[in-house]
Phi, psi and omega in degrees: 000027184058033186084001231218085188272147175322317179295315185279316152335305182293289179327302167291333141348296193255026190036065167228135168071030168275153162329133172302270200254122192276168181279165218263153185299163176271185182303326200279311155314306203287335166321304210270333182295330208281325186298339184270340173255039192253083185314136153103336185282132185281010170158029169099198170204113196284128181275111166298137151272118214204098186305327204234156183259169202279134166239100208295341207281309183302358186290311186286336178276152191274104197221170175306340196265341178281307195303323165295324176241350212283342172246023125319282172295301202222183199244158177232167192294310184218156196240101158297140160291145184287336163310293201229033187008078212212094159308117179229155176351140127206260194254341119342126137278341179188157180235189180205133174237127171293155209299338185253015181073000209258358185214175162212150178228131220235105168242116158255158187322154167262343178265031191258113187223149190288202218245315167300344181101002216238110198294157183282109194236194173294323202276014184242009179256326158259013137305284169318314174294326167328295189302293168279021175244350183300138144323307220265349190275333191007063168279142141345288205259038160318276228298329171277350176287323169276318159333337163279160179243000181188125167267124171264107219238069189298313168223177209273359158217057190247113152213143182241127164278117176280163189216151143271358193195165169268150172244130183288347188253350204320345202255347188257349193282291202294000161266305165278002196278113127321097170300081165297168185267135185274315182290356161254048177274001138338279206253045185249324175293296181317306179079053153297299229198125197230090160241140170231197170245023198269163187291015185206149199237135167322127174226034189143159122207162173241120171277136180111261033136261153194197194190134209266123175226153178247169155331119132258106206294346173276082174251124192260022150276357211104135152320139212268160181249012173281150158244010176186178172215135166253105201256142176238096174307098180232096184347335185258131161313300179294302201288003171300302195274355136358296187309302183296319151329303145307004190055028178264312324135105180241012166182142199234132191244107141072065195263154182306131155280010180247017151271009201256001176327324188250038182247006195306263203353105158291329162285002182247339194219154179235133163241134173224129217262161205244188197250014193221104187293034179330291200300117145237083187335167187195108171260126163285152150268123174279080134358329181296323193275153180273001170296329148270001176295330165256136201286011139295347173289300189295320179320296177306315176298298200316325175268352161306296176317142208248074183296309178314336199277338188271347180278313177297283174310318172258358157284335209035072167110291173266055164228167187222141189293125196208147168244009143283170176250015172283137173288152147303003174257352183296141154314319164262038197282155181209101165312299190306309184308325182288335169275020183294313174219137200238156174327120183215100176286320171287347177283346184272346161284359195272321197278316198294338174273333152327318215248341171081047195283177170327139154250349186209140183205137144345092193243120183257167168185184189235153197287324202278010159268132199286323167302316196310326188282320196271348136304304172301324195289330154349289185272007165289305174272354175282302179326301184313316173303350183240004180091071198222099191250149227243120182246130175296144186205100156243129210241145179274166213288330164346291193280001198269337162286346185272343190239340175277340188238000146293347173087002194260008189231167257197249164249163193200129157301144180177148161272154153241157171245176176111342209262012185239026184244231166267125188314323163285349161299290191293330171266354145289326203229342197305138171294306177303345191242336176322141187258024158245125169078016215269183194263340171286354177070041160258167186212145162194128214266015172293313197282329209248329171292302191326294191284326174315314186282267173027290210261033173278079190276153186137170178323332182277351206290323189297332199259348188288316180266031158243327178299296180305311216253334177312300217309286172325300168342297198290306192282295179074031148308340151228120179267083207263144188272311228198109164259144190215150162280155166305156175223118187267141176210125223191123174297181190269005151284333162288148239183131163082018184301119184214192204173149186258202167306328194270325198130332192309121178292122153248138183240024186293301158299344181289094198276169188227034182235000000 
């Protein structure tokens, strides 16, 4: 098991028995503490706690590195209510859609200006769609970004988006798509130089380590009431939160709650459960390897998993157990479905002697999700049980997509987001569900008509997403355990926390006093 025993995992996991003592802050830190003690400052400068450091290749994708920076740096066309998912102004002020759906016309703000001074315009709105409909952007929300077929840019705060067809998610696109800049996109890559028209502008970093962004006042919401932010990397789970406890650390993102026990004290710490179930845990099956290729097998694990057990212990609570991957707020949420398979240990030894299955498997994850450990060690021990023995293989969060898309691996833990957008956002575009290319290598041209009606509004669309979530049921090429919402940790002087549908952190209102 790499050294990696089952005990120390959970443990560490829920942050008991983390390193005692942290390491003395860095120089970036002692910066941002000296700013908070700074007389005169609209509000300090908040230190980020951060398992994984910012991954430039991960900036278009719903990712650890968006959900931390990504409305830091840059802006989206419209902001949903989260209540009610009623597309609203940001730099859109308004749209117009003609009656067949086939266009949309997007009037944007005139104040809009990048970090560089260089005003925000229509041709930086069909950039950006350029950028996320790209192979190489390897966004969630390709297949709607190439669904425009043309940005038409009659003046610079003009842009009509063309449709060949109507797309029913175009709006989750235009929540989640980040208006980036074409003149650094070098070194947006490279991850030199991250400009945007967002409330705080890049002001440095040391990789691995951190990374400094400051107040930007031409901001056309207003200057942010922070006067910087320092997202600070630190590897460990517990001792991330550790941080805060120590004051190195004033704000901790989508942290295990059931680490949050020594966080009660409400005058000293604010914890906040977020309004958006996005996270949905998950174990994939690689359908290539033959330890898993028959789907009585993935069948057999799903009823091996103890999903209550993973909501209650590593949530404390707040997850709710689903073998779908839909939130309740979804269209396509379904009670039977999300209960379709409940632990049941002898039906998962019965499909496994069926199936002539495995005796031994691979379970990979990635370190920089606070959860991802104490789920694996879980579901190790539920397989044991069924004779199924399971060795951990934990990878850093850099490296896992990239090792997830070599094919080499068997099953692996993961969130997927999405299951709280439009169905068709998550069966088109979700890196586990896409029916091209997806991380489990399944293909089936059955599967692929499936998402293809997804994008059909109309009377038929409701029984096409009962037909799709039956399908997942069935095949279980993604096993999904748990939808759960974020969880922020944070002492109670931080103030003004706010955040969009993907999770992407806003700090425009926030103070640290």
């Amino acid at each position: 098991m790499n050294g990696v025993t089952r005990r120390s995992v959970l443990l560490g996991a829920l942050g008991i028995g983390a390193a005692g003592a942290l390491s003395g802050c860095t120089s970036a830190v002692q910066r941002a503490r000296d700013a908070n003690a700074a007389p005169g400052g609209a509000g300090g400068t908040l230190v980020l706690g951060s398992l994984a450091d910012i991954d430039p290749k991960s900036i278009y994708s719903q990712s650890v590195t968006t959900m931390a920076i990504g409305l830091l740096v840059w802006d989206t066309l419209i902001r949903y209510d989260r209540s009610t998912r009623t597309p609203r102004p940001a730099v859109a002020r308004s749209w117009d859609a003609t009656p067949d759906g086939r266009s949309l016309t997007l009037h944007l703000r005139d104040d809009v200006r990048f970090h560089t001074g260089r005003p925000l315009t229509s041709k930086d709105v069909a950039y950006a769609v350029s950028v996320y409909a790209s192979d190489a952007a390897g966004s969630q929300l390709q297949s709607a970004a190439k669904a425009v077929t043309a940005v038409d840019t009659p003046d610079p705060h003009t842009a009509v988006l063309r449709f060949a067809a109507t797309v029913p998610n175009v709006f989750d696109l235009l929540e989640f798509m980040l208006l980036v800049d074409s003149e650094s996109a070098a070194e947006l890559r490279a991850g030199t130089s991250f400009v945007g028209t967002g409330p705080f502008r890049f002001d440095g970093r040391e990789v691995a380590a951190s990374a400094r962004f400051r107040r930007f006042d031409g901001y056309w919401r207003g200057p942010a009431r922070l006067d910087g932010v320092t997202l600070r990397v630190v590897r460990d789970a517990g001792a991330l939160l550790t941080s805060i406890r120590a004051g190195q650390s004033d704000l901790v993102l989508d942290a295990a709650p059931r680490a949050l026990r020594q966080f009660r004290d409400r005058s000293l710490y604010r914890i906040t459960t977020g309004d958006v179930h996005d996270a949905a845990y998950y174990v994939g099956a690689n359908v290539a390897a033959p330890a898993v290729a028959d789907k009585r097998v993935r069948q057999a694990i799903s009823y091996a998993v103890d999903r209550d057990r993973i909501a209650a212990e590593v949530f404390a609570g707040a997850a709710v157990a689903s073998a779908s991957p839909w939130a309740a707020s979804s269209p396509g949420y379904d009670g039977a479905a999300a209960s379709h398979y409940r632990k049941d240990p002898g039906r998962a030894r019965a499909l496994l002697a069926e199936a002539g299955g495995p005796r031994r498997l691979a379970l990979s994850y990635p370190t920089g999700l606070a959860a991802a450990p104490a789920i694996a060690a879980i579901v190790q021990n539920d397989l044991a049980e069924v004779g199924v023995t399971v060795e951990l293989d934990p990878r850093e969060q850099a490296s896992f997509s990239p090792f997830l898309k070599s094919g080499k691996h068997e099953l692996w833990v993961g969130p997927h987001g999405f299951g709280q957008s439009d169905p068709l956002t998550l069966a088109a575009g979700a890196a586990p569900f896409k029916p091209k290319g997806n991380l489990s290598g399944f293909s089936a041209p059955e599967y692929t008509a499936l998402v293809a009606r997804l994008a059909e509004e109309g009377p038929g669309r409701p029984a096409a997403l009962r037909e799709y979530t039956d399908y997942l049921l069935d095949q279980q090429f993604i096993i999904d355990l748990v939808v759960s919402p974020a969880t922020y940790v944070s002492p109670a002087r931080v103030k003004g926390l706010d955040w969009n549908l993907y999770k992407y952190i806003d700090l425009h209102g926030a103070t640290v006093r």
